[in-house]
C-alpha positions as CSV (number, residue, x, y, z in Angstrom):
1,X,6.2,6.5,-13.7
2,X,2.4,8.0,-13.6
3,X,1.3,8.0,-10.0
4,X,-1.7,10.1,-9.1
5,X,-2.6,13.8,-9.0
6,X,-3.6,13.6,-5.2
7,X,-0.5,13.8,-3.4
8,X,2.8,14.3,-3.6
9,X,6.0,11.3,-4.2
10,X,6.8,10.9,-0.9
11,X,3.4,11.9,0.8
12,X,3.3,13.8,3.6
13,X,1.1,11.4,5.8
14,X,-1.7,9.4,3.7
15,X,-0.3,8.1,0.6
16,X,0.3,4.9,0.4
17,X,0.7,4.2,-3.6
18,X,2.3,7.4,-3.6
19,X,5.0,6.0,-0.7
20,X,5.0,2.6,-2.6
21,X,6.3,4.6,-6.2
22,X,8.8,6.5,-4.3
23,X,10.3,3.8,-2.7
24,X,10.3,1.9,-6.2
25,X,11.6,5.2,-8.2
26,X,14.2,5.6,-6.0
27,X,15.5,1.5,-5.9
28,X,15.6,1.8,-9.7
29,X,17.3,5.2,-9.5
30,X,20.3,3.9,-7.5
31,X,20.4,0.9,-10.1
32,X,21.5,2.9,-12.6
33,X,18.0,3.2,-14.4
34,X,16.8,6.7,-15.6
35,X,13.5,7.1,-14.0
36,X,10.6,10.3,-14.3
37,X,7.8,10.4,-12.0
38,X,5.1,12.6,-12.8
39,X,2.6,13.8,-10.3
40,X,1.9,16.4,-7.9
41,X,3.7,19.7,-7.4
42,X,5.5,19.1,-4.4
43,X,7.0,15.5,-5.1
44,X,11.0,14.7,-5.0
45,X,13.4,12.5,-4.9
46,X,17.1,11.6,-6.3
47,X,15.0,11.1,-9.7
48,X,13.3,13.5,-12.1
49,X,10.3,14.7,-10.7
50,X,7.6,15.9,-13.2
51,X,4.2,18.0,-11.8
52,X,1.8,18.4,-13.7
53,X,-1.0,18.7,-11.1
54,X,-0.7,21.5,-8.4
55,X,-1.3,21.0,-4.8
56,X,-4.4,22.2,-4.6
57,X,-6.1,19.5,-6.7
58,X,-6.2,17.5,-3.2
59,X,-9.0,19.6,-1.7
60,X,-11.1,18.4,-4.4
61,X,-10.7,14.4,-4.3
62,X,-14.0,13.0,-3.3
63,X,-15.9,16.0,-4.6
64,X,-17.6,16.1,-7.9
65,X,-14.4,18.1,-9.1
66,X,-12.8,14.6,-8.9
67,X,-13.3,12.8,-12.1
68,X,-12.2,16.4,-14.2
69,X,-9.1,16.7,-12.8
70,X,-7.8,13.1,-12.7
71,X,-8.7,13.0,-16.3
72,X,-7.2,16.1,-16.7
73,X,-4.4,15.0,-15.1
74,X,-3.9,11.6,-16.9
75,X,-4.3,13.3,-20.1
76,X,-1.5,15.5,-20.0
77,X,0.6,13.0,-18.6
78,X,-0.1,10.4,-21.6
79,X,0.5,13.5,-24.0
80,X,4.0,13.9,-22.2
81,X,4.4,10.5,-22.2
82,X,4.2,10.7,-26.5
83,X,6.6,13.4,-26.7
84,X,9.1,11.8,-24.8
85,X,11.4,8.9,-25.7
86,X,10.8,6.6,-22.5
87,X,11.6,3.1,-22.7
88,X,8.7,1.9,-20.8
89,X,6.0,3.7,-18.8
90,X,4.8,2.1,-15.6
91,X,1.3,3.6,-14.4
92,X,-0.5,3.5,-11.1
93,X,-3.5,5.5,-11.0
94,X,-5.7,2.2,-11.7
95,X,-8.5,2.3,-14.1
96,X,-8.6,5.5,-15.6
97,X,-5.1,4.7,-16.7
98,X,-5.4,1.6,-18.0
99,X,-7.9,2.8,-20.2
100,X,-6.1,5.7,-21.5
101,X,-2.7,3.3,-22.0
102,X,-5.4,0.5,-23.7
103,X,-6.9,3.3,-26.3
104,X,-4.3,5.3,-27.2
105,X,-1.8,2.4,-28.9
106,X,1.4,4.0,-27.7
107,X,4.7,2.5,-29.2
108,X,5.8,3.1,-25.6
109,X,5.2,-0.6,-23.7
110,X,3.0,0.2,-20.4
111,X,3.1,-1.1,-17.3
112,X,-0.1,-1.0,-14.9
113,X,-0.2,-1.6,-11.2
114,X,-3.5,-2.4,-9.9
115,X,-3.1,-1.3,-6.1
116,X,-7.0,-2.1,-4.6
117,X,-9.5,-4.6,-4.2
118,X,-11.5,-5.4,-7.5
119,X,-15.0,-6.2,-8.9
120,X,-16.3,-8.7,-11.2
121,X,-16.6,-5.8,-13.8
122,X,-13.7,-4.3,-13.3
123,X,-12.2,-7.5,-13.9
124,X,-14.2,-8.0,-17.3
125,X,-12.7,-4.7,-18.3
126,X,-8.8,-5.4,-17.4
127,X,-8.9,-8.9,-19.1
128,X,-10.4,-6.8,-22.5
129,X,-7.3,-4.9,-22.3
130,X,-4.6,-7.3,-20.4
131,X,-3.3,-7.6,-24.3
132,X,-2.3,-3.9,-24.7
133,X,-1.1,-3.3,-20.7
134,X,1.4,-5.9,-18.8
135,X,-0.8,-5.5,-15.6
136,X,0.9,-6.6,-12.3
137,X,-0.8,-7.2,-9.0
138,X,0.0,-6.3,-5.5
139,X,-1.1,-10.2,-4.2
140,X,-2.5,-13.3,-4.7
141,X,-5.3,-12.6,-3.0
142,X,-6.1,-9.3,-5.7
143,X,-5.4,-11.5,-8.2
144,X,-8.0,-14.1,-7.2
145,X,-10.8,-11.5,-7.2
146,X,-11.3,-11.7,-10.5
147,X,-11.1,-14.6,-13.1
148,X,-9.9,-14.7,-16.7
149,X,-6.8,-11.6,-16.3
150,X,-3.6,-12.1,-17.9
151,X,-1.6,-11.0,-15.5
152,X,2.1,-10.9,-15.9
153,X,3.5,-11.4,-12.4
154,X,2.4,-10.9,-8.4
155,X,5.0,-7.8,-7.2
156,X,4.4,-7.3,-3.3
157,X,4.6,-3.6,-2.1
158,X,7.7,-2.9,0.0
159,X,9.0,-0.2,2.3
160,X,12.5,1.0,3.5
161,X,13.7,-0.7,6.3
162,X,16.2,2.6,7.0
163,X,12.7,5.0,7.4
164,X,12.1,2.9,10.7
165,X,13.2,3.0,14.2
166,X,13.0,-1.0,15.0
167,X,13.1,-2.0,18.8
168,X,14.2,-5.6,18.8
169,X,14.7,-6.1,22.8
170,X,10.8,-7.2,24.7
171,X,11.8,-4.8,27.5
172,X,11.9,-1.7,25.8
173,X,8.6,-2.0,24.4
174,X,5.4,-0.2,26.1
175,X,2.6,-1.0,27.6
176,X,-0.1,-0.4,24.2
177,X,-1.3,-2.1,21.4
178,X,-1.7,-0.4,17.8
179,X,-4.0,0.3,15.0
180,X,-2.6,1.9,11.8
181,X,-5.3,2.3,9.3
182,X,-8.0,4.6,8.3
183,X,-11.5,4.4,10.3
184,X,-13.7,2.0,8.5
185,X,-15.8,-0.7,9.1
186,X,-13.9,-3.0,7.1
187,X,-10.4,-2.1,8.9
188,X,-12.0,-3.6,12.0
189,X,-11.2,-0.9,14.7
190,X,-14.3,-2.4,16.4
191,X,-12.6,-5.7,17.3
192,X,-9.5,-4.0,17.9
193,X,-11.2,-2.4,20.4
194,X,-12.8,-5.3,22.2
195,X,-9.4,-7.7,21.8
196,X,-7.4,-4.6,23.3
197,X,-9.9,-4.8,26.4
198,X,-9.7,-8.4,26.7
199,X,-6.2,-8.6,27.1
200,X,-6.0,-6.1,29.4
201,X,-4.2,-3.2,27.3
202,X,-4.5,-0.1,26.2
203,X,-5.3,0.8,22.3
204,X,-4.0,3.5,19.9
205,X,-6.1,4.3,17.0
206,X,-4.2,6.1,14.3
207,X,-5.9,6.9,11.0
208,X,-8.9,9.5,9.2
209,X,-11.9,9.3,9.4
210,X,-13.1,8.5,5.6
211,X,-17.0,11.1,4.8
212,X,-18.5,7.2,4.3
213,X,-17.0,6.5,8.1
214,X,-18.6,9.1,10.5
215,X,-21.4,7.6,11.4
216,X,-19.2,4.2,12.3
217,X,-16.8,6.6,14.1
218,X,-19.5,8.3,16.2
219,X,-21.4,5.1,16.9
220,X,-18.6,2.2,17.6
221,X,-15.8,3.8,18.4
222,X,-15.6,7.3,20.3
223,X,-17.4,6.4,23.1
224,X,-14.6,4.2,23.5
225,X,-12.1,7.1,23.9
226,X,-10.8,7.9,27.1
227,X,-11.6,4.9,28.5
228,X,-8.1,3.0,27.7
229,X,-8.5,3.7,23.9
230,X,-6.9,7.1,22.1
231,X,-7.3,8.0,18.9
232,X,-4.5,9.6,16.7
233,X,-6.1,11.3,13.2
234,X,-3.1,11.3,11.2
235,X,0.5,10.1,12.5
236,X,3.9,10.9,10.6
237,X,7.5,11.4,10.4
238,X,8.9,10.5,14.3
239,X,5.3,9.8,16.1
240,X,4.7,7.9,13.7
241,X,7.6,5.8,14.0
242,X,7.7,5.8,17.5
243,X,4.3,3.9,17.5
244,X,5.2,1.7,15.3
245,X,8.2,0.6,17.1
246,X,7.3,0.8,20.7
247,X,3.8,-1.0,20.3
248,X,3.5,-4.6,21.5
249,X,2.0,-5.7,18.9
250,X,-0.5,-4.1,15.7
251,X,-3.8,-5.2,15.3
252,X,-5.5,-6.0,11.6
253,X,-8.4,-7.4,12.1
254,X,-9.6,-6.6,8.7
255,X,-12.9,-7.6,7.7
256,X,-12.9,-7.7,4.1
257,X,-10.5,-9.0,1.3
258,X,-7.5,-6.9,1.7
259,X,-5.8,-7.1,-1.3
260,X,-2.5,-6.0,0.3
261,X,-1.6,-3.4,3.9
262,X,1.4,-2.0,4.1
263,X,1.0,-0.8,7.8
264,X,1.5,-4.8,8.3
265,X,4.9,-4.6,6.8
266,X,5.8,-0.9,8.7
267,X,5.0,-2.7,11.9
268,X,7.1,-5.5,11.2
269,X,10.0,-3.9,10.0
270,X,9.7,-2.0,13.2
271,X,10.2,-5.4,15.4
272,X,6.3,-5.4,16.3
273,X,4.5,-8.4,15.8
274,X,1.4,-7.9,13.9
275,X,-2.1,-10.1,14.9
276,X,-4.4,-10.0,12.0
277,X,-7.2,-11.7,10.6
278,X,-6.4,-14.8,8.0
279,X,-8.7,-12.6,5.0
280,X,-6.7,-11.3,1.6
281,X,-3.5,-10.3,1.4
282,X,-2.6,-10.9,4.9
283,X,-2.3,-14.6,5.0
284,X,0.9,-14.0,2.2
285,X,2.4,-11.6,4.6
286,X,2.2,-12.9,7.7
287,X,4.1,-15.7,9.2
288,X,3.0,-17.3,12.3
289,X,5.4,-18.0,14.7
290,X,7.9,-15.4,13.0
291,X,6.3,-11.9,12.2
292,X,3.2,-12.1,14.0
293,X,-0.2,-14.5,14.2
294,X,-3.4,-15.4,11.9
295,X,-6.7,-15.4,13.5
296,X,-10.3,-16.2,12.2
297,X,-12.5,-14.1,14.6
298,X,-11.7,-11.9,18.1
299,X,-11.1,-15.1,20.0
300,X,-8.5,-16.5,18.1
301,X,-6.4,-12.8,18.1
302,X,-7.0,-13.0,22.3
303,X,-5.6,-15.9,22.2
304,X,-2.4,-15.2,19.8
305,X,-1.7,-12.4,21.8
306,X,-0.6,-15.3,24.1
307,X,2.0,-16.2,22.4
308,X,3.5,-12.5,21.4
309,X,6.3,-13.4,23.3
310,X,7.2,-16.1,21.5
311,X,8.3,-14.0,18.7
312,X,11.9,-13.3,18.2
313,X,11.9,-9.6,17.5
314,X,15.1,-9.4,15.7
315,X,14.2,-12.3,13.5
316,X,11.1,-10.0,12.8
317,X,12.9,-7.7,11.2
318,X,14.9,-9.1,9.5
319,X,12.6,-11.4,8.1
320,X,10.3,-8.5,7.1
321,X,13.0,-6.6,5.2
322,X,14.4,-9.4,3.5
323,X,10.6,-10.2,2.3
324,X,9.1,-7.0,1.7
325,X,12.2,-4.4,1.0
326,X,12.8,-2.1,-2.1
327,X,15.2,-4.6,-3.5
328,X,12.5,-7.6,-3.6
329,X,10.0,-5.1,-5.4
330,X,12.2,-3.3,-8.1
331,X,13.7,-7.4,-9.0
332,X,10.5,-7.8,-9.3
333,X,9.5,-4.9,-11.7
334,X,12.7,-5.0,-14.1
335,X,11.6,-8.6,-15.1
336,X,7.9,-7.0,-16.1
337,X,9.6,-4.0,-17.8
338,X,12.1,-6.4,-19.3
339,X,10.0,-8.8,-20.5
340,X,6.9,-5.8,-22.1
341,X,10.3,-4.3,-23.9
342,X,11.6,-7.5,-25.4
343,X,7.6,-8.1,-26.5
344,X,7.0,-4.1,-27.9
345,X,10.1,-4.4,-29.9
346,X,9.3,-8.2,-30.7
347,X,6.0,-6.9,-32.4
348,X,7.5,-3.9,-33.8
349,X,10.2,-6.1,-36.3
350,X,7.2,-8.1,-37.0
Protein backbone atom coordinates (compact mmCIF):
# COMPACT_ATOMS: atom_id res chain seq x y z
CA UNK A 1 0.00 0.00 0.00
CA UNK A 2 1.65 3.51 -1.29
CA UNK A 3 0.10 6.28 0.73
CA UNK A 4 1.83 9.61 0.59
CA UNK A 5 5.15 11.08 1.79
CA UNK A 6 3.39 13.93 3.93
CA UNK A 7 2.46 12.21 7.00
CA UNK A 8 2.78 9.48 8.79
CA UNK A 9 0.07 5.96 8.90
CA UNK A 10 -1.85 6.96 11.56
CA UNK A 11 -1.46 10.84 11.38
CA UNK A 12 -0.92 12.70 14.13
CA UNK A 13 -3.96 15.20 13.60
CA UNK A 14 -4.46 16.15 9.70
CA UNK A 15 -4.44 13.14 7.61
CA UNK A 16 -7.23 11.94 6.53
CA UNK A 17 -6.09 9.44 3.51
CA UNK A 18 -3.39 8.66 5.70
CA UNK A 19 -6.12 7.60 8.66
CA UNK A 20 -8.30 6.03 5.84
CA UNK A 21 -5.06 3.50 4.77
CA UNK A 22 -4.38 2.74 8.31
CA UNK A 23 -7.70 1.74 9.16
CA UNK A 24 -7.78 -0.34 5.78
CA UNK A 25 -4.11 -1.90 6.42
CA UNK A 26 -4.97 -2.90 9.62
CA UNK A 27 -8.69 -4.64 8.69
CA UNK A 28 -6.72 -6.60 6.05
CA UNK A 29 -3.91 -7.40 8.56
CA UNK A 30 -6.33 -9.07 11.08
CA UNK A 31 -7.74 -11.00 7.94
CA UNK A 32 -5.00 -12.83 7.58
CA UNK A 33 -3.60 -10.80 4.55
CA UNK A 34 0.15 -9.81 4.45
CA UNK A 35 0.05 -6.17 3.99
CA UNK A 36 3.26 -3.32 3.60
CA UNK A 37 2.56 0.25 3.79
CA UNK A 38 5.08 2.45 2.64
CA UNK A 39 5.26 6.06 3.65
CA UNK A 40 6.62 8.34 6.10
CA UNK A 41 9.19 7.77 8.83
CA UNK A 42 7.14 7.61 11.72
CA UNK A 43 4.11 5.32 10.48
CA UNK A 44 3.01 1.95 12.44
CA UNK A 45 0.85 -0.37 12.84
CA UNK A 46 0.29 -4.38 13.43
CA UNK A 47 1.56 -4.51 9.57
CA UNK A 48 4.96 -3.88 8.00
CA UNK A 49 5.62 -0.46 7.83
CA UNK A 50 8.05 0.75 5.06
CA UNK A 51 9.61 4.76 5.15
CA UNK A 52 10.94 5.79 2.64
CA UNK A 53 10.31 9.57 3.14
CA UNK A 54 11.61 11.26 6.43
CA UNK A 55 9.60 13.54 8.55
CA UNK A 56 10.86 16.40 7.48
CA UNK A 57 9.52 16.21 3.95
CA UNK A 58 6.11 17.80 5.61
CA UNK A 59 7.67 21.30 6.05
CA UNK A 60 7.92 21.40 2.46
CA UNK A 61 4.30 20.44 1.10
CA UNK A 62 2.86 23.47 -0.56
CA UNK A 63 6.32 24.88 -1.26
CA UNK A 64 7.97 24.68 -4.62
CA UNK A 65 10.02 21.67 -2.90
CA UNK A 66 6.70 19.83 -3.27
CA UNK A 67 6.56 18.25 -6.69
CA UNK A 68 10.62 16.94 -6.09
CA UNK A 69 9.98 15.13 -3.35
CA UNK A 70 6.66 13.47 -4.06
CA UNK A 71 8.19 12.28 -7.17
CA UNK A 72 11.06 11.35 -5.40
CA UNK A 73 9.10 9.73 -3.16
CA UNK A 74 6.86 7.77 -5.61
CA UNK A 75 9.84 6.75 -7.52
CA UNK A 76 11.48 4.83 -5.03
CA UNK A 77 8.43 3.37 -3.86
CA UNK A 78 7.56 1.89 -7.48
CA UNK A 79 11.32 0.72 -7.68
CA UNK A 80 10.57 -1.20 -4.34
CA UNK A 81 7.49 -2.15 -5.48
CA UNK A 82 9.60 -4.14 -8.67
CA UNK A 83 11.92 -5.82 -6.40
CA UNK A 84 9.48 -7.21 -4.29
CA UNK A 85 7.07 -10.18 -4.96
CA UNK A 86 3.60 -8.37 -3.91
CA UNK A 87 0.55 -9.81 -5.07
CA UNK A 88 -1.10 -6.54 -5.77
CA UNK A 89 -0.17 -2.91 -4.95
CA UNK A 90 -2.91 -0.53 -3.95
CA UNK A 91 -1.85 3.23 -4.39
CA UNK A 92 -3.25 6.46 -2.93
CA UNK A 93 -1.30 9.31 -3.68
CA UNK A 94 -3.71 10.24 -6.73
CA UNK A 95 -2.32 11.35 -10.00
CA UNK A 96 1.16 11.26 -9.75
CA UNK A 97 0.66 7.66 -9.03
CA UNK A 98 -1.50 6.60 -11.42
CA UNK A 99 0.81 7.79 -13.87
CA UNK A 100 3.80 6.15 -12.65
CA UNK A 101 1.62 2.63 -12.22
CA UNK A 102 0.11 3.44 -16.07
CA UNK A 103 3.87 3.89 -17.59
CA UNK A 104 5.84 1.57 -16.01
CA UNK A 105 3.84 -1.88 -17.13
CA UNK A 106 4.42 -3.64 -13.83
CA UNK A 107 3.53 -7.47 -13.80
CA UNK A 108 2.36 -6.47 -10.32
CA UNK A 109 -1.78 -5.57 -10.85
CA UNK A 110 -2.33 -1.89 -9.17
CA UNK A 111 -4.86 -0.58 -7.44
CA UNK A 112 -5.64 3.34 -7.37
CA UNK A 113 -7.81 5.20 -4.98
CA UNK A 114 -8.81 8.48 -6.19
CA UNK A 115 -9.55 10.36 -2.66
CA UNK A 116 -10.62 14.24 -4.02
CA UNK A 117 -12.81 16.04 -6.12
CA UNK A 118 -11.87 15.88 -9.98
CA UNK A 119 -11.67 17.98 -13.19
CA UNK A 120 -12.77 17.38 -16.67
CA UNK A 121 -8.94 16.92 -17.47
CA UNK A 122 -8.05 14.97 -14.93
CA UNK A 123 -10.82 12.81 -15.93
CA UNK A 124 -9.57 12.68 -19.72
CA UNK A 125 -6.33 11.47 -18.26
CA UNK A 126 -7.72 8.54 -15.72
CA UNK A 127 -10.02 7.12 -18.56
CA UNK A 128 -6.53 6.97 -20.91
CA UNK A 129 -5.20 4.84 -18.33
CA UNK A 130 -8.36 3.12 -16.48
CA UNK A 131 -6.97 0.00 -18.76
CA UNK A 132 -3.60 -0.36 -16.93
CA UNK A 133 -4.97 0.73 -13.16
CA UNK A 134 -8.34 -0.80 -11.42
CA UNK A 135 -9.26 2.75 -10.14
CA UNK A 136 -11.84 2.81 -7.25
CA UNK A 137 -13.70 5.86 -6.10
CA UNK A 138 -14.53 7.13 -2.70
CA UNK A 139 -18.46 8.07 -3.97
CA UNK A 140 -20.93 8.39 -6.32
CA UNK A 141 -20.84 11.71 -6.36
CA UNK A 142 -16.57 11.62 -7.34
CA UNK A 143 -17.48 9.37 -9.71
CA UNK A 144 -20.07 11.60 -11.50
CA UNK A 145 -17.46 14.41 -11.96
CA UNK A 146 -16.11 13.02 -14.68
CA UNK A 147 -17.55 11.00 -17.67
CA UNK A 148 -16.15 8.18 -19.66
CA UNK A 149 -13.80 6.32 -16.45
CA UNK A 150 -13.87 2.68 -16.13
CA UNK A 151 -14.12 2.42 -12.82
CA UNK A 152 -14.13 -0.81 -11.06
CA UNK A 153 -16.29 -0.29 -8.01
CA UNK A 154 -17.55 2.80 -5.39
CA UNK A 155 -15.53 1.79 -1.83
CA UNK A 156 -16.76 4.41 0.87
CA UNK A 157 -14.04 5.58 3.42
CA UNK A 158 -14.58 4.16 6.95
CA UNK A 159 -13.35 4.67 10.42
CA UNK A 160 -13.13 2.63 13.66
CA UNK A 161 -15.94 2.77 15.67
CA UNK A 162 -13.51 1.66 18.91
CA UNK A 163 -11.24 5.19 18.30
CA UNK A 164 -14.60 7.00 19.52
CA UNK A 165 -16.18 7.93 22.70
CA UNK A 166 -20.06 7.78 21.53
CA UNK A 167 -22.68 9.47 24.00
CA UNK A 168 -25.96 7.95 23.02
CA UNK A 169 -28.27 9.51 26.03
CA UNK A 170 -29.75 13.47 24.83
CA UNK A 171 -28.93 14.50 28.43
CA UNK A 172 -25.43 14.13 28.60
CA UNK A 173 -24.80 16.09 25.60
CA UNK A 174 -23.61 19.97 25.89
CA UNK A 175 -24.82 22.99 25.08
CA UNK A 176 -22.55 23.62 21.41
CA UNK A 177 -22.71 22.87 18.01
CA UNK A 178 -19.49 21.63 15.90
CA UNK A 179 -17.45 22.23 12.92
CA UNK A 180 -14.77 19.68 12.00
CA UNK A 181 -13.04 20.77 8.90
CA UNK A 182 -10.30 22.90 7.60
CA UNK A 183 -11.08 26.85 7.08
CA UNK A 184 -12.23 27.37 3.66
CA UNK A 185 -14.68 28.87 1.83
CA UNK A 186 -16.04 25.85 0.39
CA UNK A 187 -16.31 24.08 4.03
CA UNK A 188 -18.90 26.73 4.74
CA UNK A 189 -17.79 27.94 8.33
CA UNK A 190 -19.61 31.13 7.31
CA UNK A 191 -23.06 29.59 7.43
CA UNK A 192 -22.08 27.60 10.30
CA UNK A 193 -21.65 30.61 11.80
CA UNK A 194 -24.92 32.32 11.08
CA UNK A 195 -27.13 28.85 11.65
CA UNK A 196 -25.19 28.51 15.07
CA UNK A 197 -26.60 32.12 15.90
CA UNK A 198 -29.99 31.49 14.74
CA UNK A 199 -30.63 28.72 16.80
CA UNK A 200 -29.46 30.24 19.67
CA UNK A 201 -26.05 28.17 20.35
CA UNK A 202 -22.75 28.38 20.63
CA UNK A 203 -20.15 27.18 17.76
CA UNK A 204 -16.83 25.38 17.84
CA UNK A 205 -14.57 25.73 14.90
CA UNK A 206 -11.93 23.05 14.72
CA UNK A 207 -9.70 22.98 11.73
CA UNK A 208 -6.30 24.99 9.88
CA UNK A 209 -6.33 27.60 8.33
CA UNK A 210 -5.23 26.52 4.53
CA UNK A 211 -2.14 29.77 2.98
CA UNK A 212 -5.32 30.06 0.13
CA UNK A 213 -7.72 30.71 3.47
CA UNK A 214 -6.34 33.75 5.43
CA UNK A 215 -7.91 36.27 3.90
CA UNK A 216 -11.48 34.31 4.36
CA UNK A 217 -10.37 33.66 7.93
CA UNK A 218 -9.57 37.32 8.75
CA UNK A 219 -12.57 38.65 6.87
CA UNK A 220 -15.68 36.16 7.72
CA UNK A 221 -14.80 34.50 10.49
CA UNK A 222 -12.55 35.93 13.45
CA UNK A 223 -14.56 38.76 14.14
CA UNK A 224 -16.92 36.18 15.01
CA UNK A 225 -14.64 34.86 17.85
CA UNK A 226 -15.48 35.54 21.30
CA UNK A 227 -18.74 36.38 20.62
CA UNK A 228 -20.40 32.75 21.08
CA UNK A 229 -18.02 31.23 18.38
CA UNK A 230 -14.31 29.60 19.41
CA UNK A 231 -12.08 28.45 17.21
CA UNK A 232 -9.93 25.26 17.78
CA UNK A 233 -6.66 25.04 15.13
CA UNK A 234 -6.03 21.50 15.26
CA UNK A 235 -8.05 18.94 17.61
CA UNK A 236 -6.69 15.25 18.38
CA UNK A 237 -6.53 12.22 20.41
CA UNK A 238 -9.15 12.90 23.66
CA UNK A 239 -10.22 16.75 22.66
CA UNK A 240 -10.88 15.66 19.83
CA UNK A 241 -13.13 13.02 20.68
CA UNK A 242 -14.66 14.76 23.39
CA UNK A 243 -16.11 17.27 20.68
CA UNK A 244 -17.14 14.93 18.67
CA UNK A 245 -19.21 13.19 21.14
CA UNK A 246 -20.48 15.82 23.34
CA UNK A 247 -21.66 18.20 20.48
CA UNK A 248 -25.35 18.51 19.66
CA UNK A 249 -25.05 18.19 16.48
CA UNK A 250 -21.97 18.89 13.44
CA UNK A 251 -22.49 21.30 10.97
CA UNK A 252 -21.42 20.61 6.94
CA UNK A 253 -22.62 23.10 5.17
CA UNK A 254 -20.30 22.45 2.46
CA UNK A 255 -20.54 24.55 -0.52
CA UNK A 256 -18.97 22.67 -3.18
CA UNK A 257 -19.08 19.01 -4.49
CA UNK A 258 -17.59 17.05 -1.73
CA UNK A 259 -16.65 14.02 -3.04
CA UNK A 260 -16.60 12.24 0.36
CA UNK A 261 -15.99 13.88 4.53
CA UNK A 262 -15.08 11.74 6.90
CA UNK A 263 -15.67 14.10 9.88
CA UNK A 264 -19.46 13.27 8.86
CA UNK A 265 -18.92 9.74 9.67
CA UNK A 266 -16.56 10.59 13.09
CA UNK A 267 -19.51 12.54 14.24
CA UNK A 268 -21.88 9.95 13.75
CA UNK A 269 -20.20 7.22 15.01
CA UNK A 270 -19.82 9.48 18.01
CA UNK A 271 -23.93 9.48 18.46
CA UNK A 272 -24.00 13.30 17.01
CA UNK A 273 -26.27 14.01 14.47
CA UNK A 274 -24.76 15.70 11.61
CA UNK A 275 -26.84 18.80 9.51
CA UNK A 276 -25.22 19.20 6.18
CA UNK A 277 -25.92 20.49 2.96
CA UNK A 278 -27.60 17.95 0.18
CA UNK A 279 -24.09 18.69 -2.29
CA UNK A 280 -21.57 15.48 -3.18
CA UNK A 281 -20.88 12.88 -1.18
CA UNK A 282 -23.03 13.91 1.59
CA UNK A 283 -26.46 12.99 0.32
CA UNK A 284 -24.89 8.98 0.27
CA UNK A 285 -23.98 9.36 3.74
CA UNK A 286 -26.46 10.94 5.44
CA UNK A 287 -29.85 9.63 6.33
CA UNK A 288 -32.53 11.86 7.30
CA UNK A 289 -34.44 10.98 10.12
CA UNK A 290 -31.62 8.42 11.32
CA UNK A 291 -27.95 10.01 11.30
CA UNK A 292 -28.71 13.49 10.92
CA UNK A 293 -30.63 15.96 8.18
CA UNK A 294 -30.08 17.30 4.41
CA UNK A 295 -30.57 20.89 3.77
CA UNK A 296 -30.33 23.19 0.56
CA UNK A 297 -29.37 26.61 1.97
CA UNK A 298 -29.10 28.13 5.96
CA UNK A 299 -32.78 28.05 6.30
CA UNK A 300 -33.43 24.60 5.73
CA UNK A 301 -30.32 23.52 8.42
CA UNK A 302 -32.33 26.18 11.11
CA UNK A 303 -35.01 24.37 10.53
CA UNK A 304 -33.54 20.63 10.82
CA UNK A 305 -32.01 21.60 13.80
CA UNK A 306 -35.72 21.31 14.86
CA UNK A 307 -35.97 18.09 14.71
CA UNK A 308 -32.32 16.95 16.27
CA UNK A 309 -34.20 15.45 18.83
CA UNK A 310 -35.91 13.31 16.83
CA UNK A 311 -32.86 11.25 16.27
CA UNK A 312 -32.29 8.15 18.12
CA UNK A 313 -28.75 8.45 19.22
CA UNK A 314 -28.04 4.88 19.64
CA UNK A 315 -29.60 3.97 16.36
CA UNK A 316 -26.96 6.63 15.09
CA UNK A 317 -24.37 4.71 15.89
CA UNK A 318 -24.98 1.91 15.16
CA UNK A 319 -26.17 2.70 11.90
CA UNK A 320 -22.98 4.67 11.21
CA UNK A 321 -20.66 1.71 11.98
CA UNK A 322 -22.53 -0.83 10.40
CA UNK A 323 -22.43 1.57 7.14
CA UNK A 324 -19.15 3.11 7.13
CA UNK A 325 -16.78 0.56 9.43
CA UNK A 326 -13.38 -1.05 8.46
CA UNK A 327 -15.22 -4.24 7.64
CA UNK A 328 -17.59 -2.61 4.90
CA UNK A 329 -14.40 -1.00 3.29
CA UNK A 330 -11.75 -3.93 3.21
CA UNK A 331 -15.11 -6.28 1.70
CA UNK A 332 -15.07 -3.93 -0.44
CA UNK A 333 -11.28 -3.78 -1.48
CA UNK A 334 -10.61 -7.69 -1.55
CA UNK A 335 -13.26 -7.91 -4.42
CA UNK A 336 -11.09 -5.10 -6.43
CA UNK A 337 -7.82 -6.80 -5.58
CA UNK A 338 -9.52 -10.10 -6.30
CA UNK A 339 -10.86 -9.47 -9.30
CA UNK A 340 -7.28 -7.11 -10.89
CA UNK A 341 -5.36 -10.60 -9.75
CA UNK A 342 -7.72 -13.04 -11.49
CA UNK A 343 -7.41 -10.38 -14.69
CA UNK A 344 -3.17 -9.90 -14.34
CA UNK A 345 -2.76 -13.57 -14.30
CA UNK A 346 -5.80 -13.97 -16.89
CA UNK A 347 -3.59 -11.84 -19.34
CA UNK A 348 -0.38 -13.32 -18.31
CA UNK A 349 -1.46 -17.26 -19.60
CA UNK A 350 -2.69 -15.49 -22.57
Amino acid sequence: MIVSPWYPVPPVGYGGIELMAYQLARELQQRGHEVSVIGQQGSKGPFETIAIAPESWSSQLGTRDQVPRESLFLYRAYELVRRRAFDVVHDHSGIPGILLAAGTRLQTPVVATIHGDLTEAEGEFLAAVDHRVHLVAISNAQQAMVAGVDWRRVVHNAVDPADYRPITNPAEKHDFLLHLARISRTKGQHIAIEVARRVGMPLVLAGKVDPEAVEYFEREIKPHLGHGVTWHENVEGEEKQHLLAHARAMLFPIQWEEPFGLAIIEAMVSGTPVLAMARGAATEIVEPGVTGFLATDADGLVEAYSHIGEIDLARCVERASRRFGPAQMADGYESVYERAIDESYYREKM
